[in-house]
Each structure stands twice: as structure tokens, then as C-alpha cells.
C-alpha positions, 0 to 999 in steps of 0.5 A: 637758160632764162627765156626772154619774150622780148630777145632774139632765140634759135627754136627748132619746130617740126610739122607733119607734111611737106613743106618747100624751101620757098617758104622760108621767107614767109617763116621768118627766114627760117631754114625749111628742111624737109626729110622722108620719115618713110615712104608714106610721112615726110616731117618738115623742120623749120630751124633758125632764130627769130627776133622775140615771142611775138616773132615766133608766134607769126611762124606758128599761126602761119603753119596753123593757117596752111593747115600744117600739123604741129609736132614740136616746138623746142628752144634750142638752148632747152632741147630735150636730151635725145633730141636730134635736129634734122639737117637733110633729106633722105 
């Protein structure tokens, strides 16, 4: 699949931390899951579509301003094989 800067596209993102569901707002309307990696690491995936690159970029410099590490950035269309969203917490 051809990427286009300027068409809406669904992106997985993931950051280490926790990060609440009342963000989602903030973050494009993302869908904001949180999931117990182990006792000590939780990793938070914000999935959904957003409307252009420029879009995605306001999500990215919003988690970079709450000082959440990022961990990846996948296009939906262009996962990895292997790649496994996360859907709930543990």
C-alpha cells in the first residue's frame, strides 16, 4: 500500500508506560489500551485512524510532551509479519 500524506490512515502506536483512556481525546480519538507487559512494565497502544500525516504528527508530539517513550509506529496496511495489536489488558 502507497502511504499518502494528505489521506486518512489507521496507525498502531505503542509507548512504554501507562497511559489512561481519558486521553483518547487529546490523541485524535484514538482507541488508548493499556496491558500489563509483567509486574513491573506496562505498554500502552494507541490504535485508530487519523486524518492525514500532519494529524499523526499532533499524536506523536503529544505523547513526546507527556514524556511517554515511544516504542513503535506501525501503519496498519504495512505491519510487520508477526506483529500482534493489543486488544485488552491482563
Amino acid at each position: 500500500m502507497d502511504i499518502l500524506l494528505d489521506k486518512p490512515t489507521t496507525y498502531h502506536i505503542r509507548v512504554n508506560g501507562h497511559l489512561d483512556e481519558r486521553w483518547s481525546k487529546r490523541l485524535g480519538g484514538m482507541t488508548v489500551t493499556p496491558i500489563e507487559i509483567s509486574s513491573q512494565k506496562i505498554v500502552t497502544q494507541l490504535s485508530g485512524q487519523v486524518a492525514d500525516q500532519a494529524a499523526l504528527f499532533g499524536v506523536l508530539l503529544a505523547l513526546y510532551d507527556m514524556r511517554l517513550p515511544l516504542l513503535s509506529v506501525f501503519c496498519e496496511d504495512d505491519l510487520p509479519s508477526g506483529y500482534e495489536t493489543l486488544t485488552r489488558s491482563h
